[in-house]
C-alpha positions in Angstrom: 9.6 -14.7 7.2 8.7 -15.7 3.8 6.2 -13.0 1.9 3.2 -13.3 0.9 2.7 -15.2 -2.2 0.6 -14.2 -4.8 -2.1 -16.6 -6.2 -3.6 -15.9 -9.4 -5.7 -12.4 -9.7 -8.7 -14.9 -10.9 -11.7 -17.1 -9.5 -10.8 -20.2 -7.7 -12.8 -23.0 -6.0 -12.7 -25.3 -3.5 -11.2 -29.0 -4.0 -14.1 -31.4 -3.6 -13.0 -34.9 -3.9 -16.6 -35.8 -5.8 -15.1 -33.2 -8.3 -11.5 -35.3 -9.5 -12.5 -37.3 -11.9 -13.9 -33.6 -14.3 -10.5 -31.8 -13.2 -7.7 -33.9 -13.4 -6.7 -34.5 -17.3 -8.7 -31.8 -18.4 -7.7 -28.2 -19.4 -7.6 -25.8 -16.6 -11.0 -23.5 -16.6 -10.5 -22.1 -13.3 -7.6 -19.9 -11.8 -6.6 -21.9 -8.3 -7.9 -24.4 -5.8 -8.6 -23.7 -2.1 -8.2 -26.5 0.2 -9.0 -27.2 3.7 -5.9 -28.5 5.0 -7.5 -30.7 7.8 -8.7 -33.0 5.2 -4.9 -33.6 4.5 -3.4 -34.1 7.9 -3.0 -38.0 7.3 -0.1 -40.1 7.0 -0.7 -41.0 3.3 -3.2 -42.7 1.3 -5.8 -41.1 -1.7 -6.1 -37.9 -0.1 -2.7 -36.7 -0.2 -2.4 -38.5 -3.6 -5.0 -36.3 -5.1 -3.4 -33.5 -3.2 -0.3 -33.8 -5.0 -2.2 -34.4 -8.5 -3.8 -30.6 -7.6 -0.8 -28.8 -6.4 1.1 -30.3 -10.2 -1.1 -28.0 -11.9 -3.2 -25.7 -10.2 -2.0 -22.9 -7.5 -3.5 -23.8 -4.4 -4.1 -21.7 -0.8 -4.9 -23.7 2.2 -7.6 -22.8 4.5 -7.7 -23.4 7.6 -10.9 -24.1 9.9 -9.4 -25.5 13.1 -6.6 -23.6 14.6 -9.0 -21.8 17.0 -6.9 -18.5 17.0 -9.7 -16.4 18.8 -10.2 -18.9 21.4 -7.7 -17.1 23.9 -6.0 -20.5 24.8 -2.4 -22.2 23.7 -2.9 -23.3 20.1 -2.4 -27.1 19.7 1.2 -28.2 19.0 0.0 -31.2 17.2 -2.2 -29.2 14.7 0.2 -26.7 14.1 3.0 -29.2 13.3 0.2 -30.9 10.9 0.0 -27.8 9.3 3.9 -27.0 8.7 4.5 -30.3 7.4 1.5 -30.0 4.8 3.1 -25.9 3.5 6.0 -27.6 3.8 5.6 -30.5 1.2 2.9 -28.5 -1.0 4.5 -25.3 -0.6 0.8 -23.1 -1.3 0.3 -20.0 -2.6 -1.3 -18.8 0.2 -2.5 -19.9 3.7 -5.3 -18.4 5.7 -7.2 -19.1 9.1 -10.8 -17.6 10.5 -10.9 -15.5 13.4 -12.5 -17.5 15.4 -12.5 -19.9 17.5 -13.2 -23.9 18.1 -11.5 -25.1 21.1 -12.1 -24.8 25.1 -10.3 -26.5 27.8 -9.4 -29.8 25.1 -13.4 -30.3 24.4 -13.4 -29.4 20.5 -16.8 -28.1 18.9 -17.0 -28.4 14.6 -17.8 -24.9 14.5 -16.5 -21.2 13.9 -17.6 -19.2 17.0 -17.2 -15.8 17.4 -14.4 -13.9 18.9 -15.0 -11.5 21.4 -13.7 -8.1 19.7 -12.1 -6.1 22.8 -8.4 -5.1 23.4 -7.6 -8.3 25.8 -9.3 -10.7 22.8 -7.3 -8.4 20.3 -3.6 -8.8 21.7 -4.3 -12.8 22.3 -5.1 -12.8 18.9 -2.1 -11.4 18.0 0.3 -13.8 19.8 -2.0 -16.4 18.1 -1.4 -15.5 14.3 2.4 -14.8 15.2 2.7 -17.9 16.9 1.7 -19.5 13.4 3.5 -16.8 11.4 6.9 -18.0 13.2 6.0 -21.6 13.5 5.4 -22.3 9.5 7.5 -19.8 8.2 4.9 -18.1 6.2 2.5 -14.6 7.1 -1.1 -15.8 6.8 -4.5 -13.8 6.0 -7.4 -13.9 8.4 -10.6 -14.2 7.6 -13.7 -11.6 8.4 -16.2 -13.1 10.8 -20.0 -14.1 10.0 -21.8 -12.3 12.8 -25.4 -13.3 13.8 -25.9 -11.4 17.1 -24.0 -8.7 18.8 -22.0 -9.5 21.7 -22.4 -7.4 24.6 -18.8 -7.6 25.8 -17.3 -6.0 22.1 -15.9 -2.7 22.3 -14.4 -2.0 19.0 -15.6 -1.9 15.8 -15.2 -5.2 13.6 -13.1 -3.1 10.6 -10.9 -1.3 13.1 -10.4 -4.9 15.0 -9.2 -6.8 12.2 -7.1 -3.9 11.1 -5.6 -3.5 14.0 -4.7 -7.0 14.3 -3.2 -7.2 10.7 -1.1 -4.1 11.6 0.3 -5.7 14.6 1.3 -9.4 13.6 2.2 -8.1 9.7 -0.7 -10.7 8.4 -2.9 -9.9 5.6 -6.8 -9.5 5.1 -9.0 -12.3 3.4 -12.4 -10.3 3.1 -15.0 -12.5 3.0 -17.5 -10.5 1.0 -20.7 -13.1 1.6 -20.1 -12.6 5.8 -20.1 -8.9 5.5 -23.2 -8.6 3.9 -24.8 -11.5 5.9 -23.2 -9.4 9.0 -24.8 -6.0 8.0 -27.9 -7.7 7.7 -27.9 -9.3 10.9 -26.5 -6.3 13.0 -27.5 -3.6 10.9 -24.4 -1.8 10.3 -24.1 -0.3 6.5 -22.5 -3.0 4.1 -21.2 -0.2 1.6 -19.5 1.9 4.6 -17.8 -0.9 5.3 -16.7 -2.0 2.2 -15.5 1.7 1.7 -13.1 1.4 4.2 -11.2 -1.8 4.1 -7.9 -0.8 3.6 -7.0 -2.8 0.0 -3.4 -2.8 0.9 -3.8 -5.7 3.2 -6.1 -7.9 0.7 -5.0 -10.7 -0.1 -8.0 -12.5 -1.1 -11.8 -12.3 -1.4 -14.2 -15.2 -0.6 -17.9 -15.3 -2.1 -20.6 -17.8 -1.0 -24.3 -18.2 -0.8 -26.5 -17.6 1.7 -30.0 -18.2 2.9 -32.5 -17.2 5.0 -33.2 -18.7 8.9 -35.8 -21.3 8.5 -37.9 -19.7 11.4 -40.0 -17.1 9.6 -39.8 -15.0 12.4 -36.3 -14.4 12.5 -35.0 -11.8 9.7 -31.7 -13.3 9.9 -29.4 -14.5 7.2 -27.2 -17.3 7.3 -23.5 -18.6 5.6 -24.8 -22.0 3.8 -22.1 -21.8 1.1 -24.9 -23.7 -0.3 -26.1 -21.7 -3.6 -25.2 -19.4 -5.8 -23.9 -15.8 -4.9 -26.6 -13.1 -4.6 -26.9 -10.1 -6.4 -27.0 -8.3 -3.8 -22.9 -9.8 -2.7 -22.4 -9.6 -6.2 -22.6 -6.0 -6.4 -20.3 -5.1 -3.3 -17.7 -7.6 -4.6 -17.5 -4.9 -7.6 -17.8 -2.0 -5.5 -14.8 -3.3 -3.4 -12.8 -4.0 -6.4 -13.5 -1.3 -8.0 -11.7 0.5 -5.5 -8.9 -1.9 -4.7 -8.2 -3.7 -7.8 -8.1 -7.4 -9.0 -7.5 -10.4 -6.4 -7.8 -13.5 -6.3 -11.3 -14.9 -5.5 -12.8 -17.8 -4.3 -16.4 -19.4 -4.9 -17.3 -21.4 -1.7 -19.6 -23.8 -2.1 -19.1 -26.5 1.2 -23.2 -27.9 1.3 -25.5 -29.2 -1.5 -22.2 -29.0 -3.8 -23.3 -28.8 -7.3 -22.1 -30.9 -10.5 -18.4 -29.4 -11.7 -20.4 -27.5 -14.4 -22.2 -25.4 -12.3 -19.6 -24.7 -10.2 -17.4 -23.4 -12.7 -20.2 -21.5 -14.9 -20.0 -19.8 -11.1 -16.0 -19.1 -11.0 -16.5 -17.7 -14.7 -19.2 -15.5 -13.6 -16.5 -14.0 -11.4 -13.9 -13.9 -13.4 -15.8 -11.7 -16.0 -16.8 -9.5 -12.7 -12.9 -9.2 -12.3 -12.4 -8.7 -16.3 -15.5 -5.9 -16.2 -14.3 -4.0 -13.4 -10.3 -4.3 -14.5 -11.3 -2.6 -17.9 -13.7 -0.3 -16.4 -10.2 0.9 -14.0 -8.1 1.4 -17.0 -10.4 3.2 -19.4 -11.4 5.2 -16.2 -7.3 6.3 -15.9 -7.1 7.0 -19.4 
């Protein structure tokens, strides 16, 4: 199986088509570009033209939102073959998937749902992410959940769940910094604790987003917009974690309300001089 492949230890966005026209032909000001790979599972056309123009100079990792690897069933031939053919012509840096899933007996549901996180859910997800593993060729990272309730069937902790799974198929972590503080919130587990104990060997990524609050007062629950700016209070675990685990390469989401180019770079800078601070603050700290 091929290794992982390293993007860029910088801040990265995602491709938004509205954004060509300020990227293409000008100098580079962000590290890498994240792309949703079901936006490019089409025969041809302007899509997979601008795809090419992006993967000519910028790094890119696809991400994907519609495997369905938690939903316990058969992943979808068609999709997956979609999916090799796309690594196979771009060759990306890096490819990742959400545990979670978006499928039921063929109905399909735009969404991210969450996996159940018990030992039957655990081993099916396994055999999902080797399934893709084997079937492109390439190990993948998965993604750390947004949780706004507790389900009553889980029986292991999230950490120790997506560890576990990592150790057993040989994927990698993508620690979504954004859903773990949304998920301490919501749940009321300890963000930091957390944070603390992801094992930094199997990042390979970090994601930060925006969040915002449930639009019923009554409900003290946070939800994953991707449709602002990071908060501080995200800001300051991203540092914490890297701190402790080093540089990697991080993404700015911003999916809703997307912002004018400007503003969403002034946002990938703002992390890269997060990754700059911390990076200096490591190596004065070891001398």
């Amino acid at each position: 199986m091929i290794p992982l492949t390293q993007l860029p230890e910088r801040a990265g966005v995602g491709f938004k088509a509205e954004h060509a026209q300020d990227i293409f032909g000008a100098e580079p000001v962000v590290g890498w570009f994240e792309v949703h790979p079901e936006n490019y599972m089409v025969a041809g056309g302007p899509r997979l033209a601008m795809l090419e123009e992006l993967c000519a100079h910028y790094p890119v990792s696809m991400h994907g939102v519609g495997l369905s690897l938690g939903g316990g069933e058969p992943l979808k031939k068609n999709h997956l073959a979609d999916l090799k053919r796309l690594v196979d012509r771009f060759n990306p840096a890096m490819v990742s998937e959400h545990i979670a899933w978006s499928a039921h007996e063929g109905l399909y549901m735009a969404d991210l749902l969450p996996t159940p996180m018990t030992k039957t859910s655990l081993s099916q997800l396994v055999d999902a992410i080797n399934s893709v593993q084997d079937f492109i060729g390439r190990r993948i990272l998965i993604e750390n959940p947004t949780s706004y309730v507790p389900l009553p069937q889980n029986s292991i902790p999230e950490l120790e769940f997506i560890t576990e799974v990592a150790a057993r198929s040989g994927c990698g972590l993508l620690i979504d910094v954004n859903n773990v503080y949304i998920s301490a919130h919501n749940l009321g587990f300890d963000a930091n604790a957390f944070i603390d104990a992801v094992p930094g060997d199997l990042v390979g990524e970090i994601h930060l987003a925006g969040h915002e609050e449930d639009a019923n007062p009554d409900d003290d629950v946070l939800i994953d917009t991707h449709s602002r700016p990071v908060a501080d209070p995200v800001w300051d675990l991203f540092d914490r974690l890297i701190a402790r685990i080093g540089r990697k390469p991080t993404l700015i989401e911003w999916d809703n309300d997307v912002p004018s180019w400007d503003v969403l770079a002034r946002e990938a800078a703002l992390a890269d001089r997060h990754l700059e601070y911390t990076a200096g603050a490591q190596l004065e700290a070891a001398s």
